[in-house]
C-alpha positions as CSV (number, residue, x, y, z in Angstrom):
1,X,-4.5,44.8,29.6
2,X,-1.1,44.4,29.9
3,X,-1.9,40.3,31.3
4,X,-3.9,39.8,28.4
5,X,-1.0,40.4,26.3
6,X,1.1,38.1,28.4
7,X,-1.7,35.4,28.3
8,X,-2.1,35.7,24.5
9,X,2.0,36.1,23.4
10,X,2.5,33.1,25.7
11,X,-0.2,30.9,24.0
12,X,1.1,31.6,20.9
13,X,4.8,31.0,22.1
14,X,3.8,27.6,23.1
15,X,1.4,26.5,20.3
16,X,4.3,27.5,17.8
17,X,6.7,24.9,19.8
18,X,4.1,22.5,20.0
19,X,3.2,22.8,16.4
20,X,7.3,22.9,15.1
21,X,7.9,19.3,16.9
22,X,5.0,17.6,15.9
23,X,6.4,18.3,12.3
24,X,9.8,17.6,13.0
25,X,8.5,14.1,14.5
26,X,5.9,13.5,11.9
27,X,9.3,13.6,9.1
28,X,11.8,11.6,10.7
29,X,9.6,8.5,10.9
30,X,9.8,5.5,8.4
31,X,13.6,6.3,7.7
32,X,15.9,2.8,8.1
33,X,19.4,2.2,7.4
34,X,21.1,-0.6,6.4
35,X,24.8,-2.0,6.7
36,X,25.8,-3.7,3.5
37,X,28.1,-6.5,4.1
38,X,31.1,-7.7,1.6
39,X,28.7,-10.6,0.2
40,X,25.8,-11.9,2.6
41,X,22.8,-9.7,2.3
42,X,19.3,-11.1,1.5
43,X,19.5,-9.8,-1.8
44,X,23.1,-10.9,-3.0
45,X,21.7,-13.3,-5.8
46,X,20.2,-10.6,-7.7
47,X,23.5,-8.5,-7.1
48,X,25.8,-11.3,-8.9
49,X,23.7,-11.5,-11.8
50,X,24.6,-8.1,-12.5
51,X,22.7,-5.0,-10.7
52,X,23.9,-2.5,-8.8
53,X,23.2,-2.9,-4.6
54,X,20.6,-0.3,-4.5
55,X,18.4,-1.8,-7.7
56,X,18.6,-5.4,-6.3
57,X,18.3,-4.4,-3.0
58,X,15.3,-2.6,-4.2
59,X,14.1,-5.5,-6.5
60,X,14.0,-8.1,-3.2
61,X,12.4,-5.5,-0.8
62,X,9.3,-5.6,-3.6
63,X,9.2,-9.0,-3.9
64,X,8.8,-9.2,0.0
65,X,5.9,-6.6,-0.4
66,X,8.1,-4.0,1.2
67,X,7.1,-0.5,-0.6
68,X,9.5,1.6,-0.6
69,X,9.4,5.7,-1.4
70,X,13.4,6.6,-1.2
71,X,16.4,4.4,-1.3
72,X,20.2,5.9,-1.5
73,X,23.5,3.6,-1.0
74,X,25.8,5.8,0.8
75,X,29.4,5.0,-0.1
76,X,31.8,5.4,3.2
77,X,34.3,8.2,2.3
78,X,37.5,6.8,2.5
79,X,38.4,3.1,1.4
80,X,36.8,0.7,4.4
81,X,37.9,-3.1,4.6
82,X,37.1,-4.4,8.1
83,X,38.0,-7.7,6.4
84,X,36.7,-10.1,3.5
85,X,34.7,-12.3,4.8
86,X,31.1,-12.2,3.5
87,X,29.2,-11.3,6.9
88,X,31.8,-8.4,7.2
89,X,30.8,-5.0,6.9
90,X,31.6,-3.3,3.2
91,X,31.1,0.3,4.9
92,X,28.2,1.3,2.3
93,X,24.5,2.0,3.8
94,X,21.2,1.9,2.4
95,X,19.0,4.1,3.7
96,X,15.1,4.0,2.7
97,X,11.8,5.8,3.1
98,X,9.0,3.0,3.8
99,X,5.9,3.8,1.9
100,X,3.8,2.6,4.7
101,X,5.6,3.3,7.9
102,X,3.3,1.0,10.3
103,X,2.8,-1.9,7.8
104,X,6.3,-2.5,6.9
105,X,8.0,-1.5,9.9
106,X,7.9,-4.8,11.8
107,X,9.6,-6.6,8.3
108,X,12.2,-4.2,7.3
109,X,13.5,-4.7,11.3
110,X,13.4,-8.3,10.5
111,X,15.6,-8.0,7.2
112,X,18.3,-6.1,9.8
113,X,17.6,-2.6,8.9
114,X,17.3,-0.5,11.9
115,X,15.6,3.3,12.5
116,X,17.5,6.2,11.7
C-alpha cells in the first residue's frame, strides 16, 4: 500500500512539472524586441511627419502584413547618447506580441527585431 502511494504522489509530482513548463513555454513565445536607433528605422518617415515611435512603428509593421497584439516603447532610465549618428542606438526598445507567432516570425527577424 504504502508503494502505491509512492507510485501515485510521484506521478502527480511529475505531471504538475510537466504541465507548469509547457505553460511557461507556451507564454514566452511570439515576444520580440527592438533597438530604436537615433533616426534610421524602417519606419522613420512616418515618425517625421508627426507620430509618436510606437504608432508609426505600429503603422509600418501593418502595412507589411505584420499583426501585432502588444507593442510598448520602453524608455532607457537614465539619459543614453551612444552618439548622434542615425544608425546609433537611442536606448528606447520596442517590444511586441506577434498575433501569429509562426507566420510573422521569419519577417519581424528580417525587420531586426530579435526574440525576447
Amino acid at each position: 500500500m504504502d508503494n502505491l502511494k509512492f507510485y501515485v504522489l510521484y506521478f502527480a509530482y511529475i505531471l504538475t512539472i510537466i504541465l507548469f513548463s509547457a505553460c511557461k513555454k507556451t507564454e514566452e513565445k511570439g515576444w520580440y524586441q527592438y533597438d530604436v536607433t537615433q533616426c534610421h528605422d524602417k519606419w522613420n518617415e512616418e515618425v517625421i511627419s508627426g507620430s509618436t515611435i510606437q504608432t508609426a512603428a505600429l503603422q509600418f509593421l501593418n502595412q507589411e502584413k505584420i499583426e501585432i497584439d502588444f507593442i510598448k516603447l520602453i524608455k532607457p532610465p537614465r539619459k543614453f547618447t551612444a552618439c548622434e549618428a542615425c544608425n546609433c542606438p537611442s536606448g528606447q526598445k520596442l517590444q511586441i506580441k506577434l498575433r501569429h507567432k509562426s507566420e510573422d516570425e521569419t519577417a519581424i527577424v528580417a525587420l531586426g527585431f530579435y526574440g525576447l
